[in-house]
Steps between C-alpha positions, in 0.01 A plus 500: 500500500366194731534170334227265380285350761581124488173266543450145409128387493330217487217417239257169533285397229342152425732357238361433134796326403367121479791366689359655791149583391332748781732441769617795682821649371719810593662721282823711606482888381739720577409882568769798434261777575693839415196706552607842579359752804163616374510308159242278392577156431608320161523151511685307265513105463751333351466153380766234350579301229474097440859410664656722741310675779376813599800608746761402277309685193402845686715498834841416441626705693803575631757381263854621606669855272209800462178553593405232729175543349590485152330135437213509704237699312236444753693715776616796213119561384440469932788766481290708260164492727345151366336261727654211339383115544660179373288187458653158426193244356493178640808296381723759494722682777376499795143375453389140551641241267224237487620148335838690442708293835503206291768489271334272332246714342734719321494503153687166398730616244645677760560257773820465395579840690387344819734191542672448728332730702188471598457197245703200466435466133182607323159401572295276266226699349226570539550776809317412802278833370469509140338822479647857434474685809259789485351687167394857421186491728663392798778751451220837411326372830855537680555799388154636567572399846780692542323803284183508740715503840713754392159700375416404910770683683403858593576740264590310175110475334619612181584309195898325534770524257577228350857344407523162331890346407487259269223239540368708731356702196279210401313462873472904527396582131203273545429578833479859406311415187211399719597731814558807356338699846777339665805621301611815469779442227722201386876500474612173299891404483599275249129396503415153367235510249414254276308664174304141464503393833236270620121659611201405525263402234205611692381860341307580772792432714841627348726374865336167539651216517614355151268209424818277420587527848463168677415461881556241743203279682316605718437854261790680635663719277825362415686465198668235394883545332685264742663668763468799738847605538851603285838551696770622359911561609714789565664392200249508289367844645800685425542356183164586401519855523461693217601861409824694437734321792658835549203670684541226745672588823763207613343263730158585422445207403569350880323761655173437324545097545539562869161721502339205341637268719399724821142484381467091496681352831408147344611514113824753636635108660452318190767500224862411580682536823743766472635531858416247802123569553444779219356437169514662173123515516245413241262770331124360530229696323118375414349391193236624407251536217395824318231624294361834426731749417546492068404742210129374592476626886711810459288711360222444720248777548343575853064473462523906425720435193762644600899314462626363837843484371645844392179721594307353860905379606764664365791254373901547526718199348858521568725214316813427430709534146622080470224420765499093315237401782149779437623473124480190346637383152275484242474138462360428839161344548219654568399510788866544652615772262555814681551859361483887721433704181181294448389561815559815436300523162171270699488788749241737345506818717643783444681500802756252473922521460754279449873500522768272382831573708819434296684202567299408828388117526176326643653557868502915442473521868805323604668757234679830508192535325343470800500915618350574174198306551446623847548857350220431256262363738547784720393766192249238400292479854560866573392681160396186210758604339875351449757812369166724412311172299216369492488285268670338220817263454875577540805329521750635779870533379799439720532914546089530571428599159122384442454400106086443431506155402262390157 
């Protein structure tokens, strides 16, 4: 069987994040296209979560011991016949990282993480940008971006599959919400989704922007919340993790820090100096502010009356058992309190399934976990179906055993 044809494109757009407002920006996707002889093409895109970026998410790949494919799910659904894409929005991976080179504008309770290298000791507030970097706007117009070239190149006219990790979820739920010609399913892992997350309080206008937002002079559309950037250390990574430890491979840990690391040549020579001229490395992801995906924008209804979620877009949620990160506790604050069953329960449709993998964590893809979620993706895009379902909610234990959840 011939491999995956390798491409890396290039998308431009004018930018709608207010740091750079309508300048020109380009926007790295990577293209495995496994189309087969004589086979139509079915493009997937793949999109990341707040911190860690699209490579290290759906392309780690290889890691040493087994399949050398066994962590990159892009290339295995290539491997199956996909046309797979991976996006990173700006601020993340590979993309531009405006107001981001200046340590200085990362969040200031985390300075601390920065000295002695590339700070001295941290800055005196405020940041040079006190502004969160993008919001959900800027991001749906990325995306859209990346959606319409992909709907460009000959042969792939048809709606795109759709798979959101993490925060991911809350940039292609809404974008689907009002795209729904666009998307031809949606895969969520360990989706964020806050029940009472902010929306807009315009009824003619459900993805608006909130009117609490606040914008900078001039009327461009920033929000204020005081910096555009969060870093964070290898320490910290690992430690964060959450899941059963023992469906982590040894050194997996290193392998995925590394991928970040490759995907930001400035942030991977912050942090401390761990050999002459090499660098533990610094993880640098955007901040950005969110609205439109709740109990309110779920259940939104196309102008025919007919569900997007669950009947125009079929919906598969995978998650993981002690997932601490899409599943917050109770007590939270609204609008920061997260929970995957009620997404589940705000998607309408009749076509929507969910599955809770025992013991996996919020990073399911860095898991042994990992071949099971490629496995139901693959029965997913082929047939809308995972093990002969269609719909409903089941928990996966260790042996495979599916138990329908209440």
């Amino acid at each position: 069987m011939p491999a995956p044809t390798l491409i890396e494109h290039q998308v431009t757009l004018q930018s709608q994040i207010p740091a750079n407002l309508n300048d020109p920006v380009t926007l790295p996707v990577r293209e495995y296209d496994g189309t087969k002889p004589n086979q139509a093409r079915k493009p997937v895109l793949m999109l990341h979560g707040r911190s860690s970026p699209a490579l290290a998410v759906f392309d780690l790949a290889p890691v040493p011991g087994g399949s050398a494919t066994r962590y990159s799910w892009a290339q295995e659904l290539a491997d199956d016949g996909y046309d797979v894409f991976l996006m990173d929005l700006q601020g993340s991976g590979r993309s531009p990282r405006p107001r981001m080179d200046d340590p200085c504008n990362a969040n200031p309770a985390q300075q601390q993480a920065l000295v002695p290298n590339p700070l001295q000791a941290p800055c005196p507030p405020p940041p040079p940008y006190p502004n969160q970097l993008g919001n959900s706007e800027s991001e749906w117009a990325e995306l859209d971006a990346v959606v319409k070239f992909i709907m460009r190149l000959p042969g792939r006219k048809k709606p795109i599959r759709f798979i959101g990790y993490s925060l991911g979820a809350a940039i292609m739920g809404p974008y689907a919400l009002q795209h729904p010609d666009n998307v031809e399913s949606l895969l969520l892992l360990a989706p964020i989704f806050p029940p009472k997350g902010r929306w807009s309080d315009k009824p003619d206008d459900p993805f608006g922007r909130p009117s609490e937002a606040q914008t900078l002079p001039l009327s461009k559309p920033a929000l204020t919340w005081g910096f555009p950037m969060f870093v964070g250390t290898k320490t910290g990574f690992g430690t964060g993790l959450d899941g059963n430890p023992a469906l982590r491979e040894p050194g997996i840990v290193d392998v995925v820090w590394k991928a970040c690391m490759d995907n930001d040549p400035l942030g991977s020579k912050w942090g401390p100096e761990v050999a002459p001229g090499q660098y533990e490395g610094i993880l640098r992801y955007r901040n950005t502010y969110w609205w439109g995906w709740n109990n309110q924008t779920v259940p939104h209804e196309n102008p025919a009356g007919i569900r997007v979620l669950g009947e125009r877009v079929p919906v598969l949620i995978i998650y993981g058992e002690q997932d601490r990160t899409a599943n917050s506790p109770a007590t939270f604050p609204d609008p920061i309190r997260f929970s995957v069953p009620a997404l589940y329960a705000a998607v309408k449709g009749p076509q929507k399934l969910m599955f809770c993998l025992a013991g996996g964590g919020h990073s399911l893809m860095w898991e042994l976990t990992a071949r099971t979620v490629h496995h139901m993706s693959k029965q997913w895009f082929k047939n809308g179906k995972v093990e002969g379902l269609t719909s409903g909610s089941y928990f996966r234990d260790p042996d495979g055993e599916l138990i329908p959840l209440p």
